[in-house]
C-alpha positions in Angstrom: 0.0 0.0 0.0 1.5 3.3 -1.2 2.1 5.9 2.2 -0.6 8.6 0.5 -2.8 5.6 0.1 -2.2 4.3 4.0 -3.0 7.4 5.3 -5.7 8.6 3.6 -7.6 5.0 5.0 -5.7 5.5 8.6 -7.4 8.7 8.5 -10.8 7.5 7.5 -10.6 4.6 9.8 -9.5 7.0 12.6 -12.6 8.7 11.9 -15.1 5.6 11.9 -13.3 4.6 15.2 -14.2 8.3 16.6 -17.6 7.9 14.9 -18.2 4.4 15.7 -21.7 4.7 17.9 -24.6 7.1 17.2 -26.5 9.5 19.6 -28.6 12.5 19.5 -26.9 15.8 18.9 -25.4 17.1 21.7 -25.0 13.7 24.1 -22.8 11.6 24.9 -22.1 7.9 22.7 -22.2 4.8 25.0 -21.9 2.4 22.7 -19.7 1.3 19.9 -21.2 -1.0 17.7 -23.4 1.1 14.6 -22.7 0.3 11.6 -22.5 2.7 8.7 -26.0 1.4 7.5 -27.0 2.9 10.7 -25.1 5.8 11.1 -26.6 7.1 7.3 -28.6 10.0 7.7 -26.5 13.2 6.9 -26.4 15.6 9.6 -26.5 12.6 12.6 -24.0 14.2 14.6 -22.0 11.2 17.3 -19.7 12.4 20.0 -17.8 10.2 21.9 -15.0 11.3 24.3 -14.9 14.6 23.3 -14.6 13.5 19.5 -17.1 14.8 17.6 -18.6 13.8 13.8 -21.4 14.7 11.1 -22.4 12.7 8.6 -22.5 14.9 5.8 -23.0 11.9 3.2 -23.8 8.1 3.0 -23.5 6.2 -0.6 -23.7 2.9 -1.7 -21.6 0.7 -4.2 -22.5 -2.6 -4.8 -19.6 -3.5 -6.7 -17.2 -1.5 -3.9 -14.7 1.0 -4.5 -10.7 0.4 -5.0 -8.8 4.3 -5.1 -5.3 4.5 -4.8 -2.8 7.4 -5.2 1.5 7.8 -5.5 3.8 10.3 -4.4 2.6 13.6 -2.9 -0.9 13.6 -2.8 -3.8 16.6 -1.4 -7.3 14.9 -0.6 -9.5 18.0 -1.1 -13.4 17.4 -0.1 -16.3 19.3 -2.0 -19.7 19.9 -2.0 -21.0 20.4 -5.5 -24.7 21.5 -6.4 -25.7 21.3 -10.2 -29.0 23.1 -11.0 -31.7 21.1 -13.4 -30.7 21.6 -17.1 -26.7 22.1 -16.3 -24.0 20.1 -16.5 -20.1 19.9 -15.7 -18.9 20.4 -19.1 -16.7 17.9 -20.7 -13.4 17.3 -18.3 -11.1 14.6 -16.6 -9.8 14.5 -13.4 -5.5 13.8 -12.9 -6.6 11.6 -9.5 -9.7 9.4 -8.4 -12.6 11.0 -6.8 -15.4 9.0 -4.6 -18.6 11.0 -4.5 -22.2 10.6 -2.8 -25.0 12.1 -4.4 -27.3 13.1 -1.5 -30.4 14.6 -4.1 -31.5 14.6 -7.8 -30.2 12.4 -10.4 -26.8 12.5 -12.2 -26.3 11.5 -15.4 -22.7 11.0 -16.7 -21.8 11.0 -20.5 -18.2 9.1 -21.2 -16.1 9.4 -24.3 -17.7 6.4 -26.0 -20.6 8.0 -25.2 -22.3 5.6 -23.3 -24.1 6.9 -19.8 -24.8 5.8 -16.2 -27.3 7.3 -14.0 -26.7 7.6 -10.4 -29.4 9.0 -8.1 -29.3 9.8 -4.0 -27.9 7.4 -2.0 -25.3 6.3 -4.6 -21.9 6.4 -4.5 -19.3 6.6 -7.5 -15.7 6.3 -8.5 -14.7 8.5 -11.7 -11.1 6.9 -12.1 -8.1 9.6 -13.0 -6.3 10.4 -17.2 -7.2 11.8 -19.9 -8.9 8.8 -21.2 -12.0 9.2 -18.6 -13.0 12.1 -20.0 -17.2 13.0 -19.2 -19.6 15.0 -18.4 -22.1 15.3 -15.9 -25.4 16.6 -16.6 -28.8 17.3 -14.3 -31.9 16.2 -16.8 -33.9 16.7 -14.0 -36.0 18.9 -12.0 -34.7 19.1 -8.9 -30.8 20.1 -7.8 -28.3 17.4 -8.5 -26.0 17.5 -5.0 -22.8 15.5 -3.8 -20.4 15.3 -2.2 -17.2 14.7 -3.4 -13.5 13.4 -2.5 -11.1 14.2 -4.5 -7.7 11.8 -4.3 -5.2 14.0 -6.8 -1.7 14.6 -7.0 -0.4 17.7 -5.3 -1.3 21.0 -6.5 -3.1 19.5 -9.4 -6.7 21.1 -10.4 -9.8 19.4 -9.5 -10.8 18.9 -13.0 -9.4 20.0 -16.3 -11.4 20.8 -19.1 -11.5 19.3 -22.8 -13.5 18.5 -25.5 -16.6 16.8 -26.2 -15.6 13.5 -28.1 -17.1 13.5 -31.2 -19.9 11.0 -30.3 -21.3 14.1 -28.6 -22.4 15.5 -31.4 -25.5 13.3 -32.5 
């Protein structure tokens, strides 16, 4: 396991141990034995010895989720809102992110042109190059929101722009 890599999950596993039992906001945890499935609603807030945490996002992926980085890396969270009818514009990212969309539905257009929907609750992994280029668009009615970790090499840009491959123009 690379050193960015080890302590990026020391730090999230630091985290679920701080996190590791549920209570009401402002109490005390006694117990440490929720799961995630249980600690899932955003804004839960858990203390436990003076260590407190707030779910700001819970997603799922079946088919789990493998990010890795070398060298110098910054982990940069963001929230990102995208009103119905918008989109990302075409781009690709130079590291991995893991997101969580927490409302509306985001639909994701890759160079080949093929698409995958994710809607709240799900969580994706948009691997790093200039061969993943996409685009993320909101079709629908409602704010497409997530949150977003972004796993990229230091002092790199969260996203870099490029153009639409020509599939994209049907």
């Amino acid at each position: 396991m690379s050193g960015a890599r080890f302590l990026a999950v020391l730090a999230v596993a630091g985290l679920a141990a701080a996190c590791s039992s549920t209570t009401e906001p402002g109490t005390s945890a006694t117990s440490s034995s929720t799961s995630a499935a249980a600690a899932s609603s955003s804004g839960q807030t858990v203390t436990k010895n003076g260590v407190t945490g707030t779910v700001l996002a819970t997603g799922f992926a079946p088919a789990g989720i493998d990010a890795e980085s070398t060298g110098e890396t910054d982990v940069v969270f963001r929230k990102i809102t995208i009103a119905p009818g918008s989109d990302t514009g075409w781009h690709y990212h130079n590291g991995e992110l893991i997101a969580t969309i927490t409302a509306g539905t985001l639909t994701r257009e890759f160079a080949d042109c093929t698409e995958q929907v994710s809607k709240a609750g799900d969580a994706i992994l948009e691997p790093e190059g200039n061969q993943n280029v996409h685009i993320g668009r909101n079709l629908g009615t409602v704010p497409v929101e997530m949150y977003v970790t972004y796993i990229i090499p230091k002092g790199s840009k969260l996203a870099i722009d490029a153009p639409a491959p020509a599939c994209a123009a049907k």
